[in-house]
ZAMARGU-4260 file (C-alpha; in steps of 0.2 Angstrom, whole numbers, plus 5000, padded with zeros to 4 digits):
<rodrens>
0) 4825/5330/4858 | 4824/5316/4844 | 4844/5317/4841 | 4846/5314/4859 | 4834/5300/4860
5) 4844/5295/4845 | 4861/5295/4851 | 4857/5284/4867 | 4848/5272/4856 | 4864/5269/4846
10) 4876/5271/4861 | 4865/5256/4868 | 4867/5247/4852 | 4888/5249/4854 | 4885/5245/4870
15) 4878/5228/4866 | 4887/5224/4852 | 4904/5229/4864 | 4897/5215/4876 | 4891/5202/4863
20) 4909/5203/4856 | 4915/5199/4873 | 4906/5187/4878 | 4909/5178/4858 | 4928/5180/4863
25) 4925/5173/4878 | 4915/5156/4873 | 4928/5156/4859 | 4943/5154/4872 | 4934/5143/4881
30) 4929/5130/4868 | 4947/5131/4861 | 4953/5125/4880 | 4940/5111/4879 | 4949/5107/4862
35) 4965/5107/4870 | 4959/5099/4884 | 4950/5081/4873 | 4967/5081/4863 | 4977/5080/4880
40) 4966/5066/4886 | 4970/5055/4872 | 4987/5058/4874 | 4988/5052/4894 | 4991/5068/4899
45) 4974/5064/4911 | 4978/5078/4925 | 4984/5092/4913 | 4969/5089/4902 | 4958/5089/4918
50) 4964/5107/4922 | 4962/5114/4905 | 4943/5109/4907 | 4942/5119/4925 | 4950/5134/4918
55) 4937/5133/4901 | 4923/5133/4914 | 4933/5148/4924 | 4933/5158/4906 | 4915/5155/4904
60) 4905/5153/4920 | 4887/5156/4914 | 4888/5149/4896 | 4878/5133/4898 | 4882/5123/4885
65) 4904/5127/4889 | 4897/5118/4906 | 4889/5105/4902 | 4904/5102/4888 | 4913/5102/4902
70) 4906/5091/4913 | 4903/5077/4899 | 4921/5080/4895 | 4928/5078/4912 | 4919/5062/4913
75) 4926/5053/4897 | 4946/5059/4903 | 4943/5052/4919 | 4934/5035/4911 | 4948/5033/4899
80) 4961/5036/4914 | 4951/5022/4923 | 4953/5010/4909 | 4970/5014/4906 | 4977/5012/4925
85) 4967/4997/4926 | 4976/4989/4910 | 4992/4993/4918 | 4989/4988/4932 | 4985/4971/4926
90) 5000/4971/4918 | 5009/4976/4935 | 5000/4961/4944 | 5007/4948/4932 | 5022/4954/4934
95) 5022/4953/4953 | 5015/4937/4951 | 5028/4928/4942 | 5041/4935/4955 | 5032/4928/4967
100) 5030/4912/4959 | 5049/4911/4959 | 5051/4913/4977 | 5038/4902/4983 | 5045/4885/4979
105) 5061/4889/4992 | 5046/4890/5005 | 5036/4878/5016 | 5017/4879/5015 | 5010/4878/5033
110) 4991/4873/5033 | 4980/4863/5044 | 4966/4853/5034 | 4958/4848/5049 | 4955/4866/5057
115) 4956/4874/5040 | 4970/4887/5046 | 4975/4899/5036 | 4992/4894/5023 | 5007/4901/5029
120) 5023/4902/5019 | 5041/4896/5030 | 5058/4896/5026 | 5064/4877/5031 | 5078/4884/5040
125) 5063/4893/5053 | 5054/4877/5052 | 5049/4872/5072 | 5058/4853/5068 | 5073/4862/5060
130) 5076/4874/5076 | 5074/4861/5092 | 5071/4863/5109 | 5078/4878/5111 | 5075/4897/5112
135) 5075/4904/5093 | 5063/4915/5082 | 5051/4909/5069 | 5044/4916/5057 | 5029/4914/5043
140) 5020/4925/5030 | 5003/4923/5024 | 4997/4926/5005 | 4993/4944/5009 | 5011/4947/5013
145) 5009/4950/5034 | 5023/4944/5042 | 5021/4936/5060 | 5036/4933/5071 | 5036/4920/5087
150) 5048/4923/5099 | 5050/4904/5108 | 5060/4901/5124 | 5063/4884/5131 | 5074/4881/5147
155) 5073/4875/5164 | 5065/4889/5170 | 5053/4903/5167 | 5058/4919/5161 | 5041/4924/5157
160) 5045/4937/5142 | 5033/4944/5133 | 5041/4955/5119 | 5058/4955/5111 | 5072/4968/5107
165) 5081/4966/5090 | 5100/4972/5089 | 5112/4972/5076 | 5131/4973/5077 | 5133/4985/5063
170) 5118/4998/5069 | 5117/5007/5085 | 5100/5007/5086 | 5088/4994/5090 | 5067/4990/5090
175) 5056/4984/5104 | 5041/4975/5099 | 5024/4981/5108 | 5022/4971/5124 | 5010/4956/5123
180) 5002/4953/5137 | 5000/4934/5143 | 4984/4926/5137 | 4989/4909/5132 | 4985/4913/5116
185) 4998/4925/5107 | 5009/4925/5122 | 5008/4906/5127 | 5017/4896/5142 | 5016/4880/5145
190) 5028/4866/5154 | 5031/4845/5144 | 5037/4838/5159 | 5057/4841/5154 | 5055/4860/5148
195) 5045/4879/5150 | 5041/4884/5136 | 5037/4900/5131 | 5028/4907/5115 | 5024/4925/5109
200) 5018/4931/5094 | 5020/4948/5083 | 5009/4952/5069 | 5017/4965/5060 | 5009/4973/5041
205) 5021/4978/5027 | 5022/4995/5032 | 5025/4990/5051 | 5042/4999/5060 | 5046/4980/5062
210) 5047/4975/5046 | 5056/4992/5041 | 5068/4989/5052 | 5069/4971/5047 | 5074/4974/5029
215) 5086/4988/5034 | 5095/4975/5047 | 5096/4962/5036 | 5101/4969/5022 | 5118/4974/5031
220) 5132/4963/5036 | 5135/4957/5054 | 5124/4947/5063 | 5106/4950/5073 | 5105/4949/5090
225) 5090/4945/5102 | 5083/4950/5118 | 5068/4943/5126 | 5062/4955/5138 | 5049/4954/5153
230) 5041/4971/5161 | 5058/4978/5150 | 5070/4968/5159 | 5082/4957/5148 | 5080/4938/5155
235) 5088/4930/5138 | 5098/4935/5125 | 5106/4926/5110 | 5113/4930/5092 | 5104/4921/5077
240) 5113/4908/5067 | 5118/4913/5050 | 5107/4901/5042 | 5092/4906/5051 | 5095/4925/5049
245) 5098/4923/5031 | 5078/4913/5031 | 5072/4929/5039 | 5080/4939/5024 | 5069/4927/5012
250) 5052/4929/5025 | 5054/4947/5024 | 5055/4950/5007 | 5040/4939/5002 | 5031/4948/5014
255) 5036/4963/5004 | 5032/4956/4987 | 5015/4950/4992 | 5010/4964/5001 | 5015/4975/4984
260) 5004/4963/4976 | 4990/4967/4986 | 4990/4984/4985 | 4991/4984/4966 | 4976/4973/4966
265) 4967/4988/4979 | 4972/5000/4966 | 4965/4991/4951 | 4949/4989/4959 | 4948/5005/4965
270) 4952/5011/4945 | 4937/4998/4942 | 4925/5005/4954 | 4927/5022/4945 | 4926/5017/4927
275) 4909/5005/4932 | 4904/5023/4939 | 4909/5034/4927 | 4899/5021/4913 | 4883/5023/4922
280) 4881/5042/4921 | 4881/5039/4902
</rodrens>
């Protein structure tokens, strides 16, 4: 009876001592992957050391102190990756900022005082006194690179368009701008006692189908045709002089560049929220 009392008493111990092994092995894997992990996240190596600290806590689920290690460490590799991509984002900013600064001087800045309008950048050659009393396209972008686009008619008579169909002789395909209902205000009519006039405005973002196909057109040789179209009928149609379609080339591409230099600014402060959150829970 006492040796067999005796013999569960030491297979108990084994027992104990097999699972204390284990479990030392186990923390032991994990702290060495925490290890790996910190010396990854000085490196740069933000998302590989990230994962190295998920798969510690996946080795040792319920040893608190590998989990909170964990947790203090995850916060420090994603604060230095905050401070780092804000540092290089600034750097991309000034970068962006001086291309920008080179192109600006080639454009006219549009800007009421009195009604305090936003500025507007315009190629001279898409100035309203450069193109005249008759039909033609204007074009301006604002500091946050959206392009806007005005289709003008002038005749005799109405031809009451209200969006436009841009062709290219070296593309078969084409693009229709959204119809803009008339409201006198972006689809605009009015008569000066010699002419109609007619004026519609297009809003278009950097990441607008316009502006896509915009940059693809003009970046191709040939020349850009023009429909004006009402209920998406054709009531005018003209080709753009090379001057002016080579103005449109320089309004797109700021539009581009600024709008690039928004969304860097977005990012870095998105980067900047982060690490001014991350500091807190210090």
């Amino acid at each position: 009876m006492i040796r067999s009392t005796a013999s569960r008493l030491l297979g108990l111990v084994g027992l104990a001592i097999g699972l204390y092994a284990c479990s030392s092995g186990k923390d032991t894997q994990a702290q060495r992957l925490l290890d790996e992990a910190q010396a990854l996240g000085y490196t740069g190596a933000y998302t590989e050391a990230l994962a190295l600290v998920d798969s510690a806590e996946r080795v040792a689920p319920a040893d608190t102190a590998i989990l909170r290690a964990g947790t203090r460490l995850k916060r420090e590799i994603r604060q230095r990756e905050a401070e780092h991509k804000i540092i290089e984002l600034d750097s991309l900013i000034r970068l962006k900022a001086e291309e920008i600064n080179r192109m600006l001087p080639a454009f006219a800045k549009l800007k009421n005082e009195a009604y305090d309008t936003q500025l507007r950048y315009c190629a001279p050659a898409l100035l309203p006194k450069a193109l005249g009393a008759r039909p033609h396209l204007r074009a301006t972008v604002d500091s946050l690179g959206v392009l806007q686009l005005i289709s003008v008619y002038t005749g005799s008579s109405k031809i009451k368009h209200s969006a436009i169909r841009l062709r290219h002789t070296q593309q078969d395909s084409t693009y229709t701008t959204p119809n803009v209902v008339h409201d006198d205000a972006l689809n605009y009519r009015y008569h000066d006692g010699l002419h109609y006039w007619e004026l519609v405005t297009y809003r278009a973002e950097a990441n607008d189908p316009l502006v896509e196909y915009l940059e693809g057109l003009l970046a191709l040789e040939g020349k850009l045709g023009i429909d004006y179209l009402s209920q998406g009928k054709v009531t005018h149609r003209y080709t753009l002089a090379p001057a002016e379609q080579s103005a449109l080339m320089q309004t797109t591409r700021l539009a581009k560049v600024l709008n690039e230099q928004q969304a860097l600014h977005r990012e870095q402060a998105k980067y900047a929220r982060r690490f001014a959150r991350l500091d807190k829970k210090q």
